[in-house]
Biopython code that builds the backbone (N, CA, C, O; Angstrom):
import numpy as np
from Bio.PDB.StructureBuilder import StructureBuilder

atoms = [
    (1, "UNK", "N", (10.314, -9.497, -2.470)),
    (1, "UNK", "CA", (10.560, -8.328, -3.264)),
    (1, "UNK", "C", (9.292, -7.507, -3.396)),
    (1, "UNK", "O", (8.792, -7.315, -4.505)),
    (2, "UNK", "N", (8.619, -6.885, -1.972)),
    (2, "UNK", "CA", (7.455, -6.291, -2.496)),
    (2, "UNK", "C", (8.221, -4.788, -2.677)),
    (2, "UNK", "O", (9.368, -4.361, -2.547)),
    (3, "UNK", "N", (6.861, -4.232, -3.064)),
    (3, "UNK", "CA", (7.048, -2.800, -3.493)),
    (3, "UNK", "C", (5.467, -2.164, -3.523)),
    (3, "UNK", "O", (4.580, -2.415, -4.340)),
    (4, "UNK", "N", (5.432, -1.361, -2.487)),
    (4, "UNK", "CA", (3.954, -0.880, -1.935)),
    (4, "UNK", "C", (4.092, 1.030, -2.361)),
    (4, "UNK", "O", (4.876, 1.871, -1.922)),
    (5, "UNK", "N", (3.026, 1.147, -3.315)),
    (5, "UNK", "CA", (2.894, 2.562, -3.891)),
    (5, "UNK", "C", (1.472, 2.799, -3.277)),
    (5, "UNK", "O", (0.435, 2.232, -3.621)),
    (6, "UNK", "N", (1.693, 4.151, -1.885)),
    (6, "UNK", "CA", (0.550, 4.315, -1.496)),
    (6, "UNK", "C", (0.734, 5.415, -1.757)),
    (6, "UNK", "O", (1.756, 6.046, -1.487)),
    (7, "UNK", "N", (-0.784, 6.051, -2.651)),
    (7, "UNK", "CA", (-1.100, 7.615, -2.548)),
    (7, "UNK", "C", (-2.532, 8.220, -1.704)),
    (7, "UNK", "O", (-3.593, 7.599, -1.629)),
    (8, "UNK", "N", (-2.325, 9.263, -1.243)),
    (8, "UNK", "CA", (-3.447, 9.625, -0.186)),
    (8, "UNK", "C", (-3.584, 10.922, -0.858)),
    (8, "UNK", "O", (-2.621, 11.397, -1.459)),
    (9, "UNK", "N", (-4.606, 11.474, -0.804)),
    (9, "UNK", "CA", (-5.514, 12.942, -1.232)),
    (9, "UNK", "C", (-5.116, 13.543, -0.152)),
    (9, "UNK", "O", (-5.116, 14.750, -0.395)),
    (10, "UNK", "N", (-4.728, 13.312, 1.065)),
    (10, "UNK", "CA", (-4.853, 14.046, 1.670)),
    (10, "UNK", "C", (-2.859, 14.379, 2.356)),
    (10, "UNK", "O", (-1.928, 13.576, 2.288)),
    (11, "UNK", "N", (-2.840, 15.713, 2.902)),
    (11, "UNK", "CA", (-0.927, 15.653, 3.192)),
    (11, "UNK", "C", (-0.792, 14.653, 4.161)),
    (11, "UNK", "O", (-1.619, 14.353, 5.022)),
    (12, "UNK", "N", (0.283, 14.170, 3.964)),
    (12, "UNK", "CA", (1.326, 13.606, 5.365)),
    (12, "UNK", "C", (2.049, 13.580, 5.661)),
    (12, "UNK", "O", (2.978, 13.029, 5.071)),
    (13, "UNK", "N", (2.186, 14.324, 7.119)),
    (13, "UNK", "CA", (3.476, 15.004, 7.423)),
    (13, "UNK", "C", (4.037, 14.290, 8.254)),
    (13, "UNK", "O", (3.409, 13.565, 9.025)),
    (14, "UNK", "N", (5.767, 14.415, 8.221)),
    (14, "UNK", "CA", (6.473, 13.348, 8.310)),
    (14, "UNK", "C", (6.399, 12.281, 9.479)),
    (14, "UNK", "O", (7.050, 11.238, 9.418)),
    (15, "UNK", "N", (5.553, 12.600, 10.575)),
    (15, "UNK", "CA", (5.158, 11.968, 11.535)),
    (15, "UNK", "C", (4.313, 10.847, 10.831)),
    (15, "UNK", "O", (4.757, 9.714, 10.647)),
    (16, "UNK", "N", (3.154, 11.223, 10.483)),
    (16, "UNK", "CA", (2.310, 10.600, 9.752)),
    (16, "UNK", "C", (3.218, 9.483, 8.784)),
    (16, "UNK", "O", (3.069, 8.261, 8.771)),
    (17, "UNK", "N", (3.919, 10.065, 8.213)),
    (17, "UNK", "CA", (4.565, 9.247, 6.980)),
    (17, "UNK", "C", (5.542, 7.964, 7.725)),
    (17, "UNK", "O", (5.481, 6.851, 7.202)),
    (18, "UNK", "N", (6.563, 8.197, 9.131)),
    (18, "UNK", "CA", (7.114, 7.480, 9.372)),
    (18, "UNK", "C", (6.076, 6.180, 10.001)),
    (18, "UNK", "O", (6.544, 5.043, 10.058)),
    (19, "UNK", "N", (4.946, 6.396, 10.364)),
    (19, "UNK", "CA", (3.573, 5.726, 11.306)),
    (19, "UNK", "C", (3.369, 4.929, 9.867)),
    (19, "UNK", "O", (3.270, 3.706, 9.962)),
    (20, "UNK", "N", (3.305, 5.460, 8.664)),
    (20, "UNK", "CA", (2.369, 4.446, 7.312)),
    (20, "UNK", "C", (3.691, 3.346, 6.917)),
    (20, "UNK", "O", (3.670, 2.150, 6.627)),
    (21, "UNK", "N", (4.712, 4.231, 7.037)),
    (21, "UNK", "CA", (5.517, 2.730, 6.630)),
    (21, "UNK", "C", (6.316, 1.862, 7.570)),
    (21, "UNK", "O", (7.016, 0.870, 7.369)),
    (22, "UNK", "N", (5.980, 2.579, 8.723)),
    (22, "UNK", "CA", (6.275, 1.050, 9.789)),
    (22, "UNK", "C", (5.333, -0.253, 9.636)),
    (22, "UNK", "O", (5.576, -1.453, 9.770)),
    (23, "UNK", "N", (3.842, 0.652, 9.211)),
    (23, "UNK", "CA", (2.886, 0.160, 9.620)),
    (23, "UNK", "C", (3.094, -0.844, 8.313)),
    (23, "UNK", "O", (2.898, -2.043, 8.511)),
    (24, "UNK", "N", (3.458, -0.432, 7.068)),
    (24, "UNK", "CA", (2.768, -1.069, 6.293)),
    (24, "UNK", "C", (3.972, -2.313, 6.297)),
    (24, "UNK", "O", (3.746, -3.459, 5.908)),
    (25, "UNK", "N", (5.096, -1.900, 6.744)),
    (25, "UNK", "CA", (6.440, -3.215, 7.024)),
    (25, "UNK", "C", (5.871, -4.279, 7.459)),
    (25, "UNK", "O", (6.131, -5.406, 7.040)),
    (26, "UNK", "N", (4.871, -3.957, 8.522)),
    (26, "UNK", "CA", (4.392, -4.994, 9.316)),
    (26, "UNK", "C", (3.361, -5.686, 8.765)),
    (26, "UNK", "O", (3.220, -6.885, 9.005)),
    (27, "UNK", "N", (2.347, -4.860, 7.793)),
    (27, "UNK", "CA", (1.299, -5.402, 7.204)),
    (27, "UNK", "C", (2.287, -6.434, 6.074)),
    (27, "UNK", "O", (2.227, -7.657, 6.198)),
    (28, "UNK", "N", (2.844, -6.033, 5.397)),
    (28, "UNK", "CA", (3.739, -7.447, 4.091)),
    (28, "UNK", "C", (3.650, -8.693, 4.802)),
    (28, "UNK", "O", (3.230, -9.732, 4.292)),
    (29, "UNK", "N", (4.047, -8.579, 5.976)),
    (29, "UNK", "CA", (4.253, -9.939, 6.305)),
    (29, "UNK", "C", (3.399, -11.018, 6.863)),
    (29, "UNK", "O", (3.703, -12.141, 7.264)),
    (30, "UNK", "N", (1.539, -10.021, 6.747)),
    (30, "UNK", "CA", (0.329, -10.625, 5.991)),
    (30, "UNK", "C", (0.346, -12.004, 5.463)),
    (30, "UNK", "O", (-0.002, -13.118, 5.856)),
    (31, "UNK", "N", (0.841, -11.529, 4.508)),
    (31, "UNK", "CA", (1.064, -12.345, 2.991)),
    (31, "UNK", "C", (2.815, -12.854, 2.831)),
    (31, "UNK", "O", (3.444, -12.952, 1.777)),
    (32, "UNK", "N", (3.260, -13.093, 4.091)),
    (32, "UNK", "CA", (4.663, -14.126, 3.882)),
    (32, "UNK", "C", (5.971, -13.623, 3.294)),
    (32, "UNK", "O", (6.991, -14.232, 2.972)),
    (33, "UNK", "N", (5.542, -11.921, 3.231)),
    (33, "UNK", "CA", (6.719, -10.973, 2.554)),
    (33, "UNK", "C", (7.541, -10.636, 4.065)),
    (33, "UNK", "O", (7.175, -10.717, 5.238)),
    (34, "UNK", "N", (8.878, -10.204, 3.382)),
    (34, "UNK", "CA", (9.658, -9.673, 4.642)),
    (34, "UNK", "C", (9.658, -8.132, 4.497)),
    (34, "UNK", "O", (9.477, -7.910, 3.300)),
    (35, "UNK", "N", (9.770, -7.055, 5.124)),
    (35, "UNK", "CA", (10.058, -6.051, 5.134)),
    (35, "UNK", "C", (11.456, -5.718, 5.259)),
    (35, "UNK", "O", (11.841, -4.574, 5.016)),
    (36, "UNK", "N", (12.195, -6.578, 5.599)),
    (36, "UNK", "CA", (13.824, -6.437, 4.820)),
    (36, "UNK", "C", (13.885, -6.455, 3.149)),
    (36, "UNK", "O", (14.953, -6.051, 2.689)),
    (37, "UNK", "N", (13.023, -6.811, 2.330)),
    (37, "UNK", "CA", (13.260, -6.629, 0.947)),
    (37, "UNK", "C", (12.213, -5.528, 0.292)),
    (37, "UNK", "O", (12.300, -5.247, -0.903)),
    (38, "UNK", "N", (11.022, -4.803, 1.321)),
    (38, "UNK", "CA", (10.409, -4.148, 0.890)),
    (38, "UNK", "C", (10.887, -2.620, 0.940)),
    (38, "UNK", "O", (11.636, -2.019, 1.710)),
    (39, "UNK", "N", (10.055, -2.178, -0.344)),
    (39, "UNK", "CA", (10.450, -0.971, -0.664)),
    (39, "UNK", "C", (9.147, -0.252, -0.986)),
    (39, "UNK", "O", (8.431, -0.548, -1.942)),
    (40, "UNK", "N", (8.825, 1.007, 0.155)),
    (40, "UNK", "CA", (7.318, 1.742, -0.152)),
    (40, "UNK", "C", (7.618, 3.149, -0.901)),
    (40, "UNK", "O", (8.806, 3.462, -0.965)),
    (41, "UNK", "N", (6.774, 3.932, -1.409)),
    (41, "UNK", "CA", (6.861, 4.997, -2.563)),
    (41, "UNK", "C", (5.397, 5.495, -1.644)),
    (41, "UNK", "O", (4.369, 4.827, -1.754)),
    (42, "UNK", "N", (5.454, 6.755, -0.728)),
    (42, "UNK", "CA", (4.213, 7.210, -0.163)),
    (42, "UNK", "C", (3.795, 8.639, -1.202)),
    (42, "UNK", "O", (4.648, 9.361, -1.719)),
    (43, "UNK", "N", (2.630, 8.782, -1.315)),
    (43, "UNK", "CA", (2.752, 10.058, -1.963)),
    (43, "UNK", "C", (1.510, 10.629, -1.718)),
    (43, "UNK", "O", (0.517, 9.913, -1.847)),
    (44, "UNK", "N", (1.331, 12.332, -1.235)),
    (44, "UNK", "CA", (0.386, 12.674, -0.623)),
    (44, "UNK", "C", (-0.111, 13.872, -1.813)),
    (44, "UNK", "O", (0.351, 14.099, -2.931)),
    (45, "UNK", "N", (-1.037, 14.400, -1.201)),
    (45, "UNK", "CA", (-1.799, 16.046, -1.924)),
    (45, "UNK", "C", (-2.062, 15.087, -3.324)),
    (45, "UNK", "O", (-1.789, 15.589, -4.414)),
    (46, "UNK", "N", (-2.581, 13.746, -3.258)),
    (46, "UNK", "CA", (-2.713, 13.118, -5.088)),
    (46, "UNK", "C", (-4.188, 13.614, -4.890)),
    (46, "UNK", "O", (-4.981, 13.648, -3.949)),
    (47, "UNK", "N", (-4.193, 14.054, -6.463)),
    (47, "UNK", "CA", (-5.697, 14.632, -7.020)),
    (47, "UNK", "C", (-6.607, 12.898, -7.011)),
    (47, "UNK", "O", (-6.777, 12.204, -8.014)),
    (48, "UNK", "N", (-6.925, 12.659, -6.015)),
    (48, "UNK", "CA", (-7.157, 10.948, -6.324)),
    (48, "UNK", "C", (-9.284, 11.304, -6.707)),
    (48, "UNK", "O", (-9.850, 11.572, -5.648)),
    (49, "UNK", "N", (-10.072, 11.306, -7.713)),
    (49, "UNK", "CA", (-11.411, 11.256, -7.936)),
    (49, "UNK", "C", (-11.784, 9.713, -7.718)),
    (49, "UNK", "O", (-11.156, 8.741, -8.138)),
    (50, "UNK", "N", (-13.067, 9.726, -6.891)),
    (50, "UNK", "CA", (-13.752, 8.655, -6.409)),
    (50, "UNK", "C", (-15.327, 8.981, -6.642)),
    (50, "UNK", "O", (-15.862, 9.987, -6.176)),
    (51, "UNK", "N", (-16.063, 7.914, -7.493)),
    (51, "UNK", "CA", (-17.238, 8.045, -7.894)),
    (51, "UNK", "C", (-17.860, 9.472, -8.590)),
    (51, "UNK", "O", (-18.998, 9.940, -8.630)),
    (52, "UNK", "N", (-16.256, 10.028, -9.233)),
    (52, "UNK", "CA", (-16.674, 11.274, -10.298)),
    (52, "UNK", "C", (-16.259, 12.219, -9.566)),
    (52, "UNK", "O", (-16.472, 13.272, -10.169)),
    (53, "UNK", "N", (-15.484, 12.517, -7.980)),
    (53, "UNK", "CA", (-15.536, 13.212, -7.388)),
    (53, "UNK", "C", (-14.200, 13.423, -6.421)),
    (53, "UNK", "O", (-13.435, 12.485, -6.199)),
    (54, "UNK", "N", (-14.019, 14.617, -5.926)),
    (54, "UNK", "CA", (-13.038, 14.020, -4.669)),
    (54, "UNK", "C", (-13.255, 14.873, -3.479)),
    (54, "UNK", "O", (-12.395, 15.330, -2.726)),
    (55, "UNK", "N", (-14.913, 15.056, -3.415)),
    (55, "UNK", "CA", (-15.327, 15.654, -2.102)),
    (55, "UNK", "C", (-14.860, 15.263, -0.258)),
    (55, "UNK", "O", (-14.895, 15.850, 0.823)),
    (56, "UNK", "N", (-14.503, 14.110, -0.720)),
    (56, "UNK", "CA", (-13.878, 12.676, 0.199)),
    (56, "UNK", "C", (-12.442, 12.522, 0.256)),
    (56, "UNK", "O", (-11.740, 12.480, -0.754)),
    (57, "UNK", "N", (-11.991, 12.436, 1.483)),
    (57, "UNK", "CA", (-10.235, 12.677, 1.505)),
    (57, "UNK", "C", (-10.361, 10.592, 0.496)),
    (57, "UNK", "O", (-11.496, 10.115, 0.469)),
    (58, "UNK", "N", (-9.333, 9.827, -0.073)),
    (58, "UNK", "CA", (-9.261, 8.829, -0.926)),
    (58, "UNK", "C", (-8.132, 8.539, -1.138)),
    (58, "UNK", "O", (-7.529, 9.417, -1.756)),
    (59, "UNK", "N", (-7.113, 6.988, -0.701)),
    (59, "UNK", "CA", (-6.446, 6.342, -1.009)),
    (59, "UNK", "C", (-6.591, 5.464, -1.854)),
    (59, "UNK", "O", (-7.665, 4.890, -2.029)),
    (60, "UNK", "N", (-5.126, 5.130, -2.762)),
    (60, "UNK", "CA", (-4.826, 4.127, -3.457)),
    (60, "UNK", "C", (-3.816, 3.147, -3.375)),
    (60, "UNK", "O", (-2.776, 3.642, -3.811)),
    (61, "UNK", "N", (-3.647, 1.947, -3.002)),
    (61, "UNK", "CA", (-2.811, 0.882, -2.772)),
    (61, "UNK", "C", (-2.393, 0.533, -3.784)),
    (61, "UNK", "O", (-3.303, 0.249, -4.563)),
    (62, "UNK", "N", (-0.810, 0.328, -4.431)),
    (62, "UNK", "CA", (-0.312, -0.722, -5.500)),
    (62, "UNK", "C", (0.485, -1.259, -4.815)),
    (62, "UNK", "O", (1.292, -0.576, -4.185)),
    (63, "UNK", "N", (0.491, -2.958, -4.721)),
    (63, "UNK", "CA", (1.179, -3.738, -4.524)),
    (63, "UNK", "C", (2.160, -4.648, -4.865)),
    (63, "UNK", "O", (2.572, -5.413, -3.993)),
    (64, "UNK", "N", (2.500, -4.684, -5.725)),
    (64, "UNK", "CA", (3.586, -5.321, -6.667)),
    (64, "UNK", "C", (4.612, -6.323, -5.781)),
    (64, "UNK", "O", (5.445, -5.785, -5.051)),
    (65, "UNK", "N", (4.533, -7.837, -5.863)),
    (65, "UNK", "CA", (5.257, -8.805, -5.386)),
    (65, "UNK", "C", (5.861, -9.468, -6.406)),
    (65, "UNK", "O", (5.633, -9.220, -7.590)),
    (66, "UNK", "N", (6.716, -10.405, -5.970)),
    (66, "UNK", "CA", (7.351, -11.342, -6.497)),
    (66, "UNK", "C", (6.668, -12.584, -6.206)),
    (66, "UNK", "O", (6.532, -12.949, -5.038)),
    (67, "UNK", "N", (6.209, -13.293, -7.225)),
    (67, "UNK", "CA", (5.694, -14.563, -7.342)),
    (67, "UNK", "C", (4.219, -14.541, -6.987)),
    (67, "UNK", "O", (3.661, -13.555, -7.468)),
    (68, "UNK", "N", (3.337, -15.424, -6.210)),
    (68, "UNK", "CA", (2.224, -15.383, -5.801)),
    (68, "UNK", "C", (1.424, -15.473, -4.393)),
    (68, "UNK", "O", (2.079, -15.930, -3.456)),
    (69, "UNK", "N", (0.601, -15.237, -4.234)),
    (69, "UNK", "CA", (-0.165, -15.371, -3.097)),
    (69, "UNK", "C", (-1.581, -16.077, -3.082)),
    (69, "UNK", "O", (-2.050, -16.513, -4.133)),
    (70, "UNK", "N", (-2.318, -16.196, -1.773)),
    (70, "UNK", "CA", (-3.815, -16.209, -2.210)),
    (70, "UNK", "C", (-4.360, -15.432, -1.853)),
    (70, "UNK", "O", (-4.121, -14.640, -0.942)),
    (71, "UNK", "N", (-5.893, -15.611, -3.077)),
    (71, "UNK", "CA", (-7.232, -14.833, -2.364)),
    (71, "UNK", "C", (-7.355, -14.222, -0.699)),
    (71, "UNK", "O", (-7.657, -13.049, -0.476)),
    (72, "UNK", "N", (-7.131, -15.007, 0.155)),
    (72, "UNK", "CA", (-7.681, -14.480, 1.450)),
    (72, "UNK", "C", (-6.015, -14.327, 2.098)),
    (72, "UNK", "O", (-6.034, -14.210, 3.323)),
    (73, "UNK", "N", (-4.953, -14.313, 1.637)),
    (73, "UNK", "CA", (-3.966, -13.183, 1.809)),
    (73, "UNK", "C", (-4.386, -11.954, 1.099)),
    (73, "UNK", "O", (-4.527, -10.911, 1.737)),
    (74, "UNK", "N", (-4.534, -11.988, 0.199)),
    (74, "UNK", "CA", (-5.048, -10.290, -0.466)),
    (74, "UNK", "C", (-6.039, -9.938, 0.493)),
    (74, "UNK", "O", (-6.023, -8.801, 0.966)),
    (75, "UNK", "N", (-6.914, -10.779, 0.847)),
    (75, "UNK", "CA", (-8.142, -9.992, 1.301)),
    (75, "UNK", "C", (-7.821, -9.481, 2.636)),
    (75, "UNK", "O", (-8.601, -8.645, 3.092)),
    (76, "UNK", "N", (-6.304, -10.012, 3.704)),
    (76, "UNK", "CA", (-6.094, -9.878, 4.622)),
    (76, "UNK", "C", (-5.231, -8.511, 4.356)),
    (76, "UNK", "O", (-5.651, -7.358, 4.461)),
    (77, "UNK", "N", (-4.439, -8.769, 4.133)),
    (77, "UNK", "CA", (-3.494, -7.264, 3.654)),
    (77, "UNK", "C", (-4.326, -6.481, 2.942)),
    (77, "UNK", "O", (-3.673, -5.453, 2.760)),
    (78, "UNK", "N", (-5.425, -6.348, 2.408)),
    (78, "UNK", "CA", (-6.308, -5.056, 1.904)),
    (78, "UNK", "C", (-6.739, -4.636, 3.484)),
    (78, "UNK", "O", (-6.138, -3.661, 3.933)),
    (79, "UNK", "N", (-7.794, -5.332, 4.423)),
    (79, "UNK", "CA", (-8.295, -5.078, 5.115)),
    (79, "UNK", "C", (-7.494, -4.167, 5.889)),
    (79, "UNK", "O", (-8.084, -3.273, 6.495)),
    (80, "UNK", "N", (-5.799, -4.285, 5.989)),
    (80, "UNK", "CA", (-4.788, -4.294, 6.891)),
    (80, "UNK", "C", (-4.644, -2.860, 6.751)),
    (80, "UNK", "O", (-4.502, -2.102, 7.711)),
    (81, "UNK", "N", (-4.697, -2.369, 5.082)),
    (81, "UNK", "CA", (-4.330, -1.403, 4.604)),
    (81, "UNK", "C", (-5.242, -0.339, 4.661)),
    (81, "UNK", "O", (-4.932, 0.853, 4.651)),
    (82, "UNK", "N", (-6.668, -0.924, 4.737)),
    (82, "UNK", "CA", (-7.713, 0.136, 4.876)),
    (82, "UNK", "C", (-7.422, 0.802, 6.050)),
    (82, "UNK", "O", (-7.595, 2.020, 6.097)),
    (83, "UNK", "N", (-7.115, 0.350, 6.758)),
    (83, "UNK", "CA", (-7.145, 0.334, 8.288)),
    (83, "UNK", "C", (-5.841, 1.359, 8.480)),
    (83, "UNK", "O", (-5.901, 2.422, 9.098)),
    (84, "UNK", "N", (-4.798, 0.893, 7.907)),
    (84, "UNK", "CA", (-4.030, 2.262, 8.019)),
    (84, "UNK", "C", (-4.541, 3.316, 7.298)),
    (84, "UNK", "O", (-4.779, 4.339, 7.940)),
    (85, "UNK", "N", (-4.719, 3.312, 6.359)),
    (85, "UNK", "CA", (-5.375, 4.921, 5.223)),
    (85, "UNK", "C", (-6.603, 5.391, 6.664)),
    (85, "UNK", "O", (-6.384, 6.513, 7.123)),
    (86, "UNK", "N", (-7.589, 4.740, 7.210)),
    (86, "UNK", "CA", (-8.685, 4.781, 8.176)),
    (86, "UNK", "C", (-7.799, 5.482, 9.319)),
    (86, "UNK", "O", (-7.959, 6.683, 9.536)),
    (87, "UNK", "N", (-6.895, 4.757, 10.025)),
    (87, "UNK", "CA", (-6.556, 5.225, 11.163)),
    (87, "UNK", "C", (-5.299, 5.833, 11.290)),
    (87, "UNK", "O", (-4.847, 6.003, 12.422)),
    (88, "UNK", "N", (-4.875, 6.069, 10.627)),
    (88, "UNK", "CA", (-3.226, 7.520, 10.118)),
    (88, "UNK", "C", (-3.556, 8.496, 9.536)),
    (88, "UNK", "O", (-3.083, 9.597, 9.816)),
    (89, "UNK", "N", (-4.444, 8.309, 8.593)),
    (89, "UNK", "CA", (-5.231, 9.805, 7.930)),
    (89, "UNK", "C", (-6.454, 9.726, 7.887)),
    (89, "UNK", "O", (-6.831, 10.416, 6.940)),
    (90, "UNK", "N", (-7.358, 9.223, 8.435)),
    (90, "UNK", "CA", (-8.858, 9.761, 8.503)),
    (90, "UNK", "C", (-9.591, 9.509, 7.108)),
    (90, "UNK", "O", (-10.674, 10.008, 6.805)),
    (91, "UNK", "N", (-8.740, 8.556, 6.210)),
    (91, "UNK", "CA", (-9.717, 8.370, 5.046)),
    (91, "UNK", "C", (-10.913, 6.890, 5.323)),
    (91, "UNK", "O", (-10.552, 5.829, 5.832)),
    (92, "UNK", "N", (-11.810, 7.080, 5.019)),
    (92, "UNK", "CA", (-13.085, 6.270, 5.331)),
    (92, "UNK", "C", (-12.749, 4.913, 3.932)),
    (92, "UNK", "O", (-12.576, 4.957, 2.714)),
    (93, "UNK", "N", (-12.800, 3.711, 5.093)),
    (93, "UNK", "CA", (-12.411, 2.513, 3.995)),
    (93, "UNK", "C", (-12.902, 2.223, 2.828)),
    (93, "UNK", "O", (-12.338, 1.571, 1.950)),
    (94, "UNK", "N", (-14.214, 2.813, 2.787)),
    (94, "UNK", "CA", (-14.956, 2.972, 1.581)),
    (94, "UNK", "C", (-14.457, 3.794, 0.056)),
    (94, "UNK", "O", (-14.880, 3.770, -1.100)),
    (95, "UNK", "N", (-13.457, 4.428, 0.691)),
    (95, "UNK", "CA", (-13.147, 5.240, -0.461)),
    (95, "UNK", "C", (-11.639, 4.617, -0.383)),
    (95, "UNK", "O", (-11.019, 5.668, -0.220)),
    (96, "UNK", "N", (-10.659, 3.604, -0.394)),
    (96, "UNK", "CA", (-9.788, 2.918, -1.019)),
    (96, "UNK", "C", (-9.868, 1.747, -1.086)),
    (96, "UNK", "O", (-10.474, 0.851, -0.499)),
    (97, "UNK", "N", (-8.901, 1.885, -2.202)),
    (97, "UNK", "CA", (-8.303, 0.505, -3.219)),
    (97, "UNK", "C", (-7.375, 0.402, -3.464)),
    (97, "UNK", "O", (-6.533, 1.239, -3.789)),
    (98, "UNK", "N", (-7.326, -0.789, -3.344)),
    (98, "UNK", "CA", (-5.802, -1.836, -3.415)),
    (98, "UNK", "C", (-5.369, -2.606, -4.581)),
    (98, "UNK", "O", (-5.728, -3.783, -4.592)),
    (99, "UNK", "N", (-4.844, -2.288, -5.319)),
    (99, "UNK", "CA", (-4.496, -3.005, -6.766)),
    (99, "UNK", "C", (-3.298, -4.384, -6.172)),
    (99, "UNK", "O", (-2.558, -3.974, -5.277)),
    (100, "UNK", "N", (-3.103, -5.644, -6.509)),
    (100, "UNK", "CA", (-2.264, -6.449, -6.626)),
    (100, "UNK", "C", (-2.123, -6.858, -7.541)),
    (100, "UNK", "O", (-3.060, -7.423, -8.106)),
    (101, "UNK", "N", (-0.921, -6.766, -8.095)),
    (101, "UNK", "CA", (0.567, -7.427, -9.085)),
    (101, "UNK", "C", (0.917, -8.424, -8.510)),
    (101, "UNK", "O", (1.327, -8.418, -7.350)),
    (102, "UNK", "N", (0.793, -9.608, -9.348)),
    (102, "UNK", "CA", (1.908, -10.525, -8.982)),
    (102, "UNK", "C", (3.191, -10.275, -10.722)),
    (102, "UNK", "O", (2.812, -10.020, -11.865)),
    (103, "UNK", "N", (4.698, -10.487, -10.211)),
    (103, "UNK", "CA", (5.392, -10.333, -10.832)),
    (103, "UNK", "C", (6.244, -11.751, -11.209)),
    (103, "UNK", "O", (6.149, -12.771, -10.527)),
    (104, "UNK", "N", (6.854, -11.663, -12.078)),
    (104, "UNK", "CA", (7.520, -13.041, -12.190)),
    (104, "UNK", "C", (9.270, -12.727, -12.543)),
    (104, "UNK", "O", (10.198, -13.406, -12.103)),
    (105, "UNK", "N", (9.355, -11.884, -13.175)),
    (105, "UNK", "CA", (10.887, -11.696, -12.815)),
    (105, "UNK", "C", (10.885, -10.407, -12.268)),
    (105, "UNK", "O", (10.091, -9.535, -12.619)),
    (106, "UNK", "N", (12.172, -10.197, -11.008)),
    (106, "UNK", "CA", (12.306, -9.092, -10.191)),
    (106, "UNK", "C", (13.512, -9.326, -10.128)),
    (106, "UNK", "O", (14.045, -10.404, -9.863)),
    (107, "UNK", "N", (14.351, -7.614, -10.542)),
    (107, "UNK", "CA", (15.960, -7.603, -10.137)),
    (107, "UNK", "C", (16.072, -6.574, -8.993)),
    (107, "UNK", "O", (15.448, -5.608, -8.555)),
    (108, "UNK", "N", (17.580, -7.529, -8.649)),
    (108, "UNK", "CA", (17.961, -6.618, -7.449)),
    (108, "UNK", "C", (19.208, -6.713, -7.703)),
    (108, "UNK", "O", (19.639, -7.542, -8.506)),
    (109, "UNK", "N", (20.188, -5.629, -6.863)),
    (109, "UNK", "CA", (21.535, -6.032, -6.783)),
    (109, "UNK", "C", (22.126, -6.980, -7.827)),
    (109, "UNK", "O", (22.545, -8.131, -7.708)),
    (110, "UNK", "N", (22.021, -5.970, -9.141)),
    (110, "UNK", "CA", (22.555, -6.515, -10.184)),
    (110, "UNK", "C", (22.360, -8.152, -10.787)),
    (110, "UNK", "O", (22.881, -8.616, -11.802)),
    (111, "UNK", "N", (21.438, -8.850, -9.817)),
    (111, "UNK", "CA", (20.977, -10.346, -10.336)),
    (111, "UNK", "C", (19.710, -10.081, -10.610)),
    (111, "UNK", "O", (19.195, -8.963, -10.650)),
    (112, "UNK", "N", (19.131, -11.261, -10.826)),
    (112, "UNK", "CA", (17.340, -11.542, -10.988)),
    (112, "UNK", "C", (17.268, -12.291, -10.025)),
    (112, "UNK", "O", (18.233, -12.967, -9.668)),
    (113, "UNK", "N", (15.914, -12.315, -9.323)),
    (113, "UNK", "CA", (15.542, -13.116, -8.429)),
    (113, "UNK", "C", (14.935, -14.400, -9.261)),
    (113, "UNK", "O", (14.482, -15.370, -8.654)),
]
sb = StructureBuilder()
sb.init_structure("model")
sb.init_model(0)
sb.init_chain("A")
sb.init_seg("    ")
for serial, (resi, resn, name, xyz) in enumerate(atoms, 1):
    if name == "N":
        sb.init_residue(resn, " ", resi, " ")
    sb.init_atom(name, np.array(xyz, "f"), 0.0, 1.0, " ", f" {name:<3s}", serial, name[0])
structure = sb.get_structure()
């Protein structure tokens, strides 16, 4: 049950946009998620400020799962993610971040997982 909220400073047009969430289908499964239960929220032109500023195009990752993972799964799916924000829009890895949620109850289709 992931759920990936990426915002970019900079536009992405729908080419771009269909390239971030193939990409990022493939990145979930990093960390042992399927992209049959994932659901991404892309959102571009965000006023995103980095170190007081937003002279610098700047992404933000929220990740929100069901249940848990480890340390060096996060650290693998961050790397994964820089790398798309880096190589789909030209933002420099230095300027994003990746927030992870772990969740403990998640509904779907009228049950709880």
């Amino acid at each position: 049950m992931p759920f990936i909220d990426a915002r970019f400073s900079t536009p992405v047009d729908k080419i771009k946009e269909e390239a971030i969430k193939s990409r990022l289908g493939q990145a979930i499964s990093l960390i042992g998620k399927s992209e049959a239960y994932l659901m991404v929220q892309i959102q571009d032109n965000c006023k995103l400020y980095f170190k007081g500023n937003k002279d610098e195009e700047s992404a933000y990752f929220e990740v929100k799962l069901l249940g848990k993972s480890t340390k060096a799964n996060y650290e693998t799916l961050t790397k994964a993610l820089c790398e798309i924000a880096s190589e789909e829009l030209s933002i420099p890895t230095n300027r994003v971040y990746v927030k992870f949620e772990e969740v403990e109850y998640w509904g779907f289709d009228s049950f709880m997982f």
